[in-house]
C-alpha positions as CSV (number, residue, x, y, z in Angstrom):
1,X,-6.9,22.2,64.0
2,X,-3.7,20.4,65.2
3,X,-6.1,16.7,64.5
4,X,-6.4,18.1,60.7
5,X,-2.4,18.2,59.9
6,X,-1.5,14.8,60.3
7,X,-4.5,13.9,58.2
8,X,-2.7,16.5,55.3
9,X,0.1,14.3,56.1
10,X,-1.0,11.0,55.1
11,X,-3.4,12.0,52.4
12,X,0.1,14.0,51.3
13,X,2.0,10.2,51.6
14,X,-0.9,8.5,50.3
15,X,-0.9,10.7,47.5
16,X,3.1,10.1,46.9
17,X,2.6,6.1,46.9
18,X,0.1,5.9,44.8
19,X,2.2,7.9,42.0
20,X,3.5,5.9,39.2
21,X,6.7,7.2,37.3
22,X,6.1,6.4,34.2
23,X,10.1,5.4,32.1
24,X,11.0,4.1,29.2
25,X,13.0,1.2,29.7
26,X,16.0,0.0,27.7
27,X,18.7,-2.3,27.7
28,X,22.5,-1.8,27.7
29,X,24.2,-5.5,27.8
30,X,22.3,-7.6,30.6
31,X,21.1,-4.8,32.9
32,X,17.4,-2.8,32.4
33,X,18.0,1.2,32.6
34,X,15.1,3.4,32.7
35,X,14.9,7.3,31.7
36,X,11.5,9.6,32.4
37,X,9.5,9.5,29.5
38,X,9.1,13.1,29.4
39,X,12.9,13.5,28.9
40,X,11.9,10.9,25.5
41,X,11.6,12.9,22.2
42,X,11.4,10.0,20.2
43,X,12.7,6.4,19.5
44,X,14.5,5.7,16.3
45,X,16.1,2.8,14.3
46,X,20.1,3.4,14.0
47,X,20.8,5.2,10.7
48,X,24.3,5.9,9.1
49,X,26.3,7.9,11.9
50,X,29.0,10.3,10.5
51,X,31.8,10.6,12.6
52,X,33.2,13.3,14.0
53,X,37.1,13.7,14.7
54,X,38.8,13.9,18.0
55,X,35.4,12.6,19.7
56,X,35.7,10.4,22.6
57,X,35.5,6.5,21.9
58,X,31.9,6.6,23.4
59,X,31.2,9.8,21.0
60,X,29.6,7.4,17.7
61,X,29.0,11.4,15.7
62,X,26.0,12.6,14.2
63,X,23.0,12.1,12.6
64,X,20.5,14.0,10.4
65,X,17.5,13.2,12.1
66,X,14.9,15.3,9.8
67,X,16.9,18.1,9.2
68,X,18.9,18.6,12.9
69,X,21.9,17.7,13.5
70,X,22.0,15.4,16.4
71,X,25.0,13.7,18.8
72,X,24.8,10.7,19.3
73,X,26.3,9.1,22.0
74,X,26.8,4.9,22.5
75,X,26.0,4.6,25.9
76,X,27.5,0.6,25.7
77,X,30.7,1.9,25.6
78,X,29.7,4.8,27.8
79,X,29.0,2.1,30.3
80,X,32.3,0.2,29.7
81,X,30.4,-2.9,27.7
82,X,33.0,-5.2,25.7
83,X,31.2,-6.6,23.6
84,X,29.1,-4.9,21.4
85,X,27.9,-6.0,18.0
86,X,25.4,-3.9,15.7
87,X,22.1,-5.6,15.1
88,X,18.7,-4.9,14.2
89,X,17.5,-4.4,17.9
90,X,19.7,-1.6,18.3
91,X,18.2,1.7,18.5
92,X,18.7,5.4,19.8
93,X,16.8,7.0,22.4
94,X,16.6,10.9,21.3
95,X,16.5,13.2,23.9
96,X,16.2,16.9,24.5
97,X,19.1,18.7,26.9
98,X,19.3,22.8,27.2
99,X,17.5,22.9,24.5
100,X,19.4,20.2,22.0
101,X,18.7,16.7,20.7
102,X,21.2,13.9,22.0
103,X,20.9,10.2,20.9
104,X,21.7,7.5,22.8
105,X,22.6,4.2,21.4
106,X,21.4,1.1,23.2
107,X,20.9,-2.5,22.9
108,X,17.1,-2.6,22.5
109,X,14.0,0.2,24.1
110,X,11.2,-2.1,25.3
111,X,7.6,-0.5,26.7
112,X,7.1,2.4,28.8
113,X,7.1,1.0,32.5
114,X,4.9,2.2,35.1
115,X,6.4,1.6,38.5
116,X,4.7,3.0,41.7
117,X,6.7,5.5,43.7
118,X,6.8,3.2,46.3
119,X,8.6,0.7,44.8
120,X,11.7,3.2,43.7
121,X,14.8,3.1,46.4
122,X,16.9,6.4,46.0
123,X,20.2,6.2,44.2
124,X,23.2,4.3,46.6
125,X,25.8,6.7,47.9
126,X,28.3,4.6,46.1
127,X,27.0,5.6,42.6
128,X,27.6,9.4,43.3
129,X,31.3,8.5,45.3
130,X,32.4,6.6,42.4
131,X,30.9,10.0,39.8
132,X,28.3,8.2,38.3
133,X,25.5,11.0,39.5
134,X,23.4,10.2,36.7
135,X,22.0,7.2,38.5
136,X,18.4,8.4,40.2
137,X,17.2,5.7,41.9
138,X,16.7,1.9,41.3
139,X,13.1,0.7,40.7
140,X,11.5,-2.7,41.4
141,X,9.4,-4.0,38.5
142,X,8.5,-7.9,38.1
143,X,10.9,-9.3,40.4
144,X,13.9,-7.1,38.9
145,X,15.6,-4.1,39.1
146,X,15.7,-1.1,36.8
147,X,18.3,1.5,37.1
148,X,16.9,5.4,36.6
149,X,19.2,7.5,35.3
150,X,18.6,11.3,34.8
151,X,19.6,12.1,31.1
152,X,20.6,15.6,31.4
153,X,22.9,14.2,34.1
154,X,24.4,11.4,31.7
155,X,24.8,14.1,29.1
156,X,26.3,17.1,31.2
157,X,28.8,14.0,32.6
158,X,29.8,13.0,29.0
159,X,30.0,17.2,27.6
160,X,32.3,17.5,30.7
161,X,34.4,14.4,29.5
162,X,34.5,15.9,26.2
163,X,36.0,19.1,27.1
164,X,38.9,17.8,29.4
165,X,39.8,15.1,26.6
166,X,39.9,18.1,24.2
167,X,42.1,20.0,26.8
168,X,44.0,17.4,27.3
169,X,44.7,16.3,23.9
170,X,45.4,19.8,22.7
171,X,47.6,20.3,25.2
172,X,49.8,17.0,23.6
173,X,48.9,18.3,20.4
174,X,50.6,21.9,21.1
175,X,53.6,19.8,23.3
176,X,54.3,17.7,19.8
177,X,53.9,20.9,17.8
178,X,56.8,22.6,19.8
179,X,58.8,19.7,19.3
180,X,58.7,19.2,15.9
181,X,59.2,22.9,15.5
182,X,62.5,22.8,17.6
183,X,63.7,19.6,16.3
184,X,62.9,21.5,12.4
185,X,64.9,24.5,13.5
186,X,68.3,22.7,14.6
């Protein structure tokens, strides 16, 4: 039997690097990101956004998308772009987290990529020191390099900054409040 394992083994590997992960990639600026296509609900063309107050920057508002209400977030401003213009290109990637649609503004979506296991390094330390966790993994395709991200990781980050900037600025908010109030009752 012990000749049989290491056979198991590398029919195991072989099975691994023959895997493709199939992503949808987009663009944000001048880099390629990629997300798992299962984690895609749809692609759609940017319609009117209503805002909604005391959102982060990044935090564009809502859309009716078919009769749900869902956030959309600008992920070129979530990734610190400067410049960013509206055009045609532009869409949002809609995706489903604990059980709710997100959108995710970016510069263009191109195909679905197919890149072999084998050609995907794991995620650098320095991306999860610096608290960007959301970046899986960097894949080779075509002589450049896509970064995965994990989507419910992007969006748990950005719900996280949403609820300290709301603690934050109600905590200012309730500080002015107090000193209005004083300076009202001299």
């Amino acid at each position: 039997m012990p000749a049989t394992q290491p056979l198991v083994r590398v029919a195991e590997t072989r099975t691994f690097m023959d895997r493709e992960l199939h992503i949808v990639g987009f663009q944000v600026g001048r880099e390629t990101y990629g997300i798992p296509i299962a984690a895609l609900h749809e692609i759609v063309r940017v319609p009117e956004i209503t805002a909604v107050p005391d959102a982060p920057e990044y935090m564009e508002g809502v859309i009716n998308l078919r009769g749900k209400i869902v956030s959309v977030i600008d992920l070129r401003k979530r990734f610190g772009e400067k410049n960013i213009h509206p055009a045609r290109r532009n869409r949002i990637l809609v995706v489903e987290h604990n059980g709710r649609l997100s959108g995710l503004i970016v510069d263009s979506a191109s195909e679905v990529l197919k890149i072999p296991a084998a050609d995907v390094d794991l995620s650098p330390t320095v991306f999860q020191d610096s608290g960007l966790n959301c970046v899986t993994g960097l894949g080779k395709f075509r002589g450049r390099l896509i970064v995965l991200l994990d989507p419910a990781r992007l969006l748990e980050y950005s719900e996280g900054l949403r609820k300290n900037e709301a603690a934050s600025s109600g905590e200012g908010r309730t500080a002015a409040g107090e000193t209005r109030a004083a300076a009202a009752a001299k």
